[in-house]
C-alpha positions as CSV (number, residue, x, y, z in Angstrom):
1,X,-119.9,130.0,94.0
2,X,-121.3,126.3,94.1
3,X,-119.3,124.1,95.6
4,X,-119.2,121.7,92.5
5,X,-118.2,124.5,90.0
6,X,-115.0,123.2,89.2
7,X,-114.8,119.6,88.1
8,X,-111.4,117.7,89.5
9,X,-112.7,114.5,88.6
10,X,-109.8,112.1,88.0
11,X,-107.5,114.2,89.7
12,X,-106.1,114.4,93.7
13,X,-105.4,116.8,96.1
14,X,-102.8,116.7,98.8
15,X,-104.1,118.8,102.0
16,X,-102.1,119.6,104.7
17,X,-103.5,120.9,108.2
18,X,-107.3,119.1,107.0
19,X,-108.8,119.0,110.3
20,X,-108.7,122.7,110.5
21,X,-111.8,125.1,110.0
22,X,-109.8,126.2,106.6
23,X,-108.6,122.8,106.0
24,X,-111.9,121.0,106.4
25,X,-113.8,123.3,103.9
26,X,-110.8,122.5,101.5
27,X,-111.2,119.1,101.7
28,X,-115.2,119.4,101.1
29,X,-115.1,121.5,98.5
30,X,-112.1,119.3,96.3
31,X,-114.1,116.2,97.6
32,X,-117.7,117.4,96.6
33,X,-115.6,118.3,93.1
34,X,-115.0,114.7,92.0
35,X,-111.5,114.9,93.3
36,X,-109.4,112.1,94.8
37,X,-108.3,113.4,98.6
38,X,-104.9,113.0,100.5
39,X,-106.1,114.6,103.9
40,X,-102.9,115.7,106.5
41,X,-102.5,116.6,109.6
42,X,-101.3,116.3,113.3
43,X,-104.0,114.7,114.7
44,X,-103.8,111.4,113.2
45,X,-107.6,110.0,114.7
46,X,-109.2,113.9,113.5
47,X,-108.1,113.9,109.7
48,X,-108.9,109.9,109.5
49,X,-112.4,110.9,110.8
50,X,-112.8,113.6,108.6
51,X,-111.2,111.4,105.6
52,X,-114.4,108.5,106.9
53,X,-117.0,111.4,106.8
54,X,-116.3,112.5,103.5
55,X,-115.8,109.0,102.1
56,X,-117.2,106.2,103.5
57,X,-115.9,103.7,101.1
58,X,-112.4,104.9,101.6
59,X,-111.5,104.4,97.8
60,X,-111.4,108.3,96.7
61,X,-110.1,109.9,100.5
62,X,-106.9,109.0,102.3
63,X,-106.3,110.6,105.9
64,X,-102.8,110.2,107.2
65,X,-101.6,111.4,110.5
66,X,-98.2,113.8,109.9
67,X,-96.2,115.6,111.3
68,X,-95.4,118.4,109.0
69,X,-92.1,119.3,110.4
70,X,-90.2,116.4,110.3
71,X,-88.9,115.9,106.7
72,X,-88.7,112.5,107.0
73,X,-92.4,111.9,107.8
74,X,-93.5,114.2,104.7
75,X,-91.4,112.0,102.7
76,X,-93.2,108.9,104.1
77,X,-96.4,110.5,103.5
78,X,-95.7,111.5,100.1
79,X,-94.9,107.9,99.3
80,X,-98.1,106.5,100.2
81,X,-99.8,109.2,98.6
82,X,-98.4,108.0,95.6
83,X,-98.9,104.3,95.8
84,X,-102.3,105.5,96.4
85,X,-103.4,107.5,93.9
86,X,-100.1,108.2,91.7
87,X,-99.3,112.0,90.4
88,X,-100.5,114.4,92.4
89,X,-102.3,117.4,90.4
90,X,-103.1,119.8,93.6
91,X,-101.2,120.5,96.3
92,X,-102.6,123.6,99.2
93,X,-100.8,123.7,102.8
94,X,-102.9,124.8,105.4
95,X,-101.3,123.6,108.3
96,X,-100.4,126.7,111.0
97,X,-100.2,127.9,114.2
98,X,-100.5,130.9,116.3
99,X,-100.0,131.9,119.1
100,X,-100.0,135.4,121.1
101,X,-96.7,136.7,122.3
102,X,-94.6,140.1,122.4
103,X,-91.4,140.0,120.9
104,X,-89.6,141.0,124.4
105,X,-91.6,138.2,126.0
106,X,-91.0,135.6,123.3
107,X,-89.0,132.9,124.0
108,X,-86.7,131.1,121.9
109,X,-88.8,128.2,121.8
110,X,-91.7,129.8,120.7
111,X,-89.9,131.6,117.8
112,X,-88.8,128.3,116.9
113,X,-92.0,126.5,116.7
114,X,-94.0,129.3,115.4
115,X,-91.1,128.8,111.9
116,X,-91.3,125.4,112.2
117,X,-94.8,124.6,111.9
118,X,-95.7,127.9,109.6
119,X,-92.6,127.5,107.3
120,X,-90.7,125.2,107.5
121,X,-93.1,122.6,106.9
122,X,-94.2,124.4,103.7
123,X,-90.8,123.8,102.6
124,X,-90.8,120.3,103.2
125,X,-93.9,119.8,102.3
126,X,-92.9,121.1,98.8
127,X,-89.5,120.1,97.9
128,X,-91.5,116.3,98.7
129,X,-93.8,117.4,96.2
130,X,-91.7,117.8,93.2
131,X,-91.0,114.6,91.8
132,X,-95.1,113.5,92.2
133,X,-96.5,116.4,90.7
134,X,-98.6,115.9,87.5
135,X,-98.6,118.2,84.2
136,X,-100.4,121.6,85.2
137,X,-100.2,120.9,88.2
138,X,-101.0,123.9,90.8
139,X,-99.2,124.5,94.7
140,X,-101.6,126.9,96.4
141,X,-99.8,128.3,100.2
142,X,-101.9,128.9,102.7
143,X,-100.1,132.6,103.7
144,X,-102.0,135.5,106.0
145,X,-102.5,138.8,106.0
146,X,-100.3,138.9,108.7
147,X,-97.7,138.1,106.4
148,X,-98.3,141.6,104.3
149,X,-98.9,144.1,107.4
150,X,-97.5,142.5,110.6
151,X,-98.9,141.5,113.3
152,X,-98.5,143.0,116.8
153,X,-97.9,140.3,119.4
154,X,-97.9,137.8,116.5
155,X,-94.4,138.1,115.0
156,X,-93.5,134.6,114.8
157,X,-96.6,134.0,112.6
158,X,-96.0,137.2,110.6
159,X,-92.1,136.4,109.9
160,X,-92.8,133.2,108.8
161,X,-96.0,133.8,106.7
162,X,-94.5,137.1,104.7
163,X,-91.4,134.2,104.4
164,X,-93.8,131.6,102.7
165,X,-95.1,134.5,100.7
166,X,-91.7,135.0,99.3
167,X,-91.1,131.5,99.2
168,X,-94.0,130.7,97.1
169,X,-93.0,133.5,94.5
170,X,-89.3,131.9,94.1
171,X,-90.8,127.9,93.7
172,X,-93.2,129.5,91.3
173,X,-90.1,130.7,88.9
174,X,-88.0,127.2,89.4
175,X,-91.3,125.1,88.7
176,X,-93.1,127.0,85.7
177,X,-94.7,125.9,83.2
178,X,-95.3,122.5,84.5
179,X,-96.6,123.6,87.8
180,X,-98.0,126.9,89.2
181,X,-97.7,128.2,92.2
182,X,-99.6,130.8,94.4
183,X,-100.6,131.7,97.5
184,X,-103.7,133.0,99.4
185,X,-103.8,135.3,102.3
186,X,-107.0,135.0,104.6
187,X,-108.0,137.6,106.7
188,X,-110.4,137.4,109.6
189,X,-111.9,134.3,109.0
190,X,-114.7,132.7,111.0
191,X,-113.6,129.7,113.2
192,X,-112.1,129.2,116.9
193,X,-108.7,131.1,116.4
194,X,-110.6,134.5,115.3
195,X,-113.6,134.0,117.7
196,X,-110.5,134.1,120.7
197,X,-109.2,137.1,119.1
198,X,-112.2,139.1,118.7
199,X,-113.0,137.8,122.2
200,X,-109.9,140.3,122.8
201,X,-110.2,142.7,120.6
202,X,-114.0,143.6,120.6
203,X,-115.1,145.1,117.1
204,X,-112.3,146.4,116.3
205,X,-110.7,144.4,113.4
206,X,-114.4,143.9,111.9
207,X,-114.8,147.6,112.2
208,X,-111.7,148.3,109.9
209,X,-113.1,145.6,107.5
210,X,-114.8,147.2,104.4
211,X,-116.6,144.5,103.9
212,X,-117.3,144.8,107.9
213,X,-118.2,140.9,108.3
214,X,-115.8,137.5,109.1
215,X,-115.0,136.0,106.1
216,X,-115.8,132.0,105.9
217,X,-113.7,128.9,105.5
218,X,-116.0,128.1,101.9
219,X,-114.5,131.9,100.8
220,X,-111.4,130.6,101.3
221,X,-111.6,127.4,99.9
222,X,-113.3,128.4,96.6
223,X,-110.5,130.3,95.9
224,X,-108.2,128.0,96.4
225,X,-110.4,125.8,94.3
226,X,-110.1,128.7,91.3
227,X,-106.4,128.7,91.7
228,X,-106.1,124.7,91.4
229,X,-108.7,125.0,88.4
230,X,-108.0,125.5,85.0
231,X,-109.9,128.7,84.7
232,X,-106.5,130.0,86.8
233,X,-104.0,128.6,84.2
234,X,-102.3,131.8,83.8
235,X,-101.9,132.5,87.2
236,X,-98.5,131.6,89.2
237,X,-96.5,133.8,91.5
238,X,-99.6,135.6,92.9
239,X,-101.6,136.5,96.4
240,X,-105.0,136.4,96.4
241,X,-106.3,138.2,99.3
242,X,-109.5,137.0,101.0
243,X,-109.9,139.2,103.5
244,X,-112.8,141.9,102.8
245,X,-110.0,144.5,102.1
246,X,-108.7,144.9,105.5
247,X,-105.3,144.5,103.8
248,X,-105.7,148.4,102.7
249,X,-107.5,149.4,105.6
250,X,-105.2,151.9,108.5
């Protein structure tokens, strides 16, 4: 799939998490597309970078530093990405975190932060979105396969995932047919956090693959770009998985 197969000229995305592997191929992809960019994330001086690389001119790509978890910031951001660039017709979170811990050595504030930053902020991020969003307008959640199976030594991530799975089903019902909402749910997808697992793990996870290879961020990305398209318009309340079938695999 080309990267410029879906045209979003005259139309803006709002990206959460941008600076990561996911997020950056997002924001390529809507960017290369025609698309006007709000770029996220926690690392104010990353996503402005990013925002600068994509857009020199700085008239189609806004990066803001945010903290996802405080409501008040989202609103903030919201704000400015309307005085910006006005309704919003795309809107994908892919701000996460995750982190290796068994339940009985979890602490509280681990559990905490693992919610905060995986759900909570998807909650925010979306109830902020409501009054911006355009006519046909699409919310794709970044969710995980860890969401669906579990995840041993991951059950923070997995709670709050299978949570923003069920959370993105419920916002599709109250916000059809003006806006449609699905999520995706990546697998093993090539970037730092995998590399450390399979650092770990050996093999293994690739080896129960069907498709036995890593996924890539583009893979991911292009289907969030079919979701956000119109060739997707009957679509809402959905999972894609993109994760070579490892979802079915024992």
């Amino acid at each position: 799939m080309s990267a410029a197969q879906y045209d979003f000229s005259g139309k803006t995305l709002f990206l959460t998490g941008a600076s990561g592997t996911i997020g950056r191929a997002i924001a390529q992809r809507f960017v290369t597309s025609g698309a006007n960019c709000v770029l996220t994330d926690l690392d104010k001086d990353s996503v402005q970078a990013l925002a600068e690389s994509l857009d020199p001119t700085g008239r189609r790509v806004l990066g803001l530093g945010l903290d996802a978890t405080q409501s008040p910031a989202v609103d903030q951001a919201w704000a400015q990405a309307a005085e910006r660039f006005g309704e919003i017709h795309a809107l994908v979170t892919a701000a996460g975190l995750y982190r290796d811990a068994l339940v009985a050595d979890m602490s509280d504030a681990a559990w905490l932060q693992s919610i905060s930053i995986n759900l909570d902020s998807v909650f925010y991020i979306c109830r902020a979105a409501i009054p911006h969003l355009a006519q046909d307008s699409a919310i794709v959640n970044i969710a995980s396969l860890a969401g669906h199976r579990g995840s041993k030594a991951h059950a923070h991530y997995a709670a709050a995932k299978g949570a923003v799975l069920s959370f993105s089903r419920s916002l599709a019902v109250e916000l059809a047919p003006k806006t449609r909402v699905n999520a995706v749910s990546p697998g093993l997808i090539d970037g730092p956090m995998v590399q450390n697992l399979l650092s770990l793990t050996g093999s293994t996870f690739i080896d129960q693959t069907p498709m036995k290879r890593l996924g890539t961020a583009d893979e991911v990305a292009s289907t969030i770009a079919f979701l956000c398209s119109s060739d997707a318009s009957f679509i809402t309340a959905a999972s894609l998985h993109v994760n070579g079938g490892l979802y079915i695999a024992s």
